[in-house]
C-alpha positions in Angstrom: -18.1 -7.4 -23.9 -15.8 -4.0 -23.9 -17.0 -1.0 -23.1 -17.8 1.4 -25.6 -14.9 4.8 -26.5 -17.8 6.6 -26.1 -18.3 6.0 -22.4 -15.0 7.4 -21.3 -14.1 9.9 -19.6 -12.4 13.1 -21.2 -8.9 13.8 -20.9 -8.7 16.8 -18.6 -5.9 18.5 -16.8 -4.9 16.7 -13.8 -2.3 16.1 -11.0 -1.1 12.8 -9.9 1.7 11.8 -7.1 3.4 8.8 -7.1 6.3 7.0 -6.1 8.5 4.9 -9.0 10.4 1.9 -8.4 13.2 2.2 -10.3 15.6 -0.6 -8.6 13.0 -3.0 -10.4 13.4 -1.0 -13.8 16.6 -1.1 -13.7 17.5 -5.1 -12.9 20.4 -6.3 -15.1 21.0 -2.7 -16.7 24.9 -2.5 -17.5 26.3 0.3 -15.1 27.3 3.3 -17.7 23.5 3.0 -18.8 21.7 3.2 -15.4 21.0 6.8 -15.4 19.9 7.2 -18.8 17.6 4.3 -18.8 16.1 5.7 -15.7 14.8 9.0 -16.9 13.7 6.9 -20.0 11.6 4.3 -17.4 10.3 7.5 -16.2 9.1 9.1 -18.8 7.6 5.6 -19.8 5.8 5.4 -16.6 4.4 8.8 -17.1 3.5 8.3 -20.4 0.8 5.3 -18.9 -0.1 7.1 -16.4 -1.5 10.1 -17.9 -1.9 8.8 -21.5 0.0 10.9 -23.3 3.0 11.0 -25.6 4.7 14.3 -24.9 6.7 13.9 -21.7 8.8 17.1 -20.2 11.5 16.0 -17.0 12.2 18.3 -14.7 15.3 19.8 -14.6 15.4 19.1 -10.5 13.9 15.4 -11.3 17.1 14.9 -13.5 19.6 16.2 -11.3 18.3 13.8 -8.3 18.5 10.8 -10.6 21.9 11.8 -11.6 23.2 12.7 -7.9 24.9 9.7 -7.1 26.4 9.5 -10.6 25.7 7.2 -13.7 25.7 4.1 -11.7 24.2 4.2 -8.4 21.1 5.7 -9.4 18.1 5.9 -6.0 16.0 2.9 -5.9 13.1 4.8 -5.3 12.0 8.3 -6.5 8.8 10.3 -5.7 7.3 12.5 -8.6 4.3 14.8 -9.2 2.9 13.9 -12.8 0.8 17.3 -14.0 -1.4 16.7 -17.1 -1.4 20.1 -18.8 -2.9 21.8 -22.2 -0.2 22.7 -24.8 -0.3 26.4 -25.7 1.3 25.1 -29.1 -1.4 25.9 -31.5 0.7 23.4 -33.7 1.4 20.9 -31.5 0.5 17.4 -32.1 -0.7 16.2 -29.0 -3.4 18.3 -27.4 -2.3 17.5 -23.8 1.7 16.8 -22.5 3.1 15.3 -18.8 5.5 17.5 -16.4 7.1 15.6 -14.1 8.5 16.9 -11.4 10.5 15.7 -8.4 9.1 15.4 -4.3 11.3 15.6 -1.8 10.2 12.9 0.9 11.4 11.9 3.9 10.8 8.4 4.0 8.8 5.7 1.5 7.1 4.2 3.6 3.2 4.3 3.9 3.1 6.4 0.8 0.4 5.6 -1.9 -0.1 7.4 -5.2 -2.7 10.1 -4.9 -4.6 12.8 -6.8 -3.1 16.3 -6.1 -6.2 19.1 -5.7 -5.2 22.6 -7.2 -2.7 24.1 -4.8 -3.3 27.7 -6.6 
């Protein structure tokens, strides 16, 4: 019926790019809570995306969402989602999520890709 645990993959460091619909997240939000429910939608998209619990925002992500104030947040925003090991020896999760923000021109024709090593 299901597959098996066993037959998955491996989490590994990875890169994802993808664009986030927040207008739809944010349907019938009152106006002083748009911009902090934003950031929350995306770290809750990142978090399904990569599988992990620990999300970090970028500090340039955050000012973008917050640009046009607390209530007229952008409809759409284009982020960079990098799986990475955590240093922490301690830490609980073994992996954590940076997302950063991509400057884009336009929306249009864009699809959500997997980023090779720019290094």
């Amino acid at each position: 019926m299901g597959k098996d645990r066993k037959d998955r993959k491996t989490m590994e460091p990875r890169v994802v790019e993808c664009t986030i619909n927040l207008n739809k997240r944010l349907h019938k939000t009152t106006f002083k809570k748009k911009a902090p429910k934003a950031i929350k939608q995306i770290k809750l998209f990142a978090q399904k995306m990569m599988k992990t619990d620990d999300v970090r925002v970028d500090v340039q992500l955050n000012k973008f969402v917050w640009s046009k104030g607390v209530r007229n947040v952008p409809k759409r925003v284009r982020v960079r989602l990098n799986r990475k090991r955590n240093e922490d020896e301690e830490a609980a999760d073994q992996f954590y999520t940076h997302v950063t923000y991509v400057k884009v021109e336009s929306f249009k024709e864009l699809e959500t890709k997997l980023v090779e090593d720019e290094a």
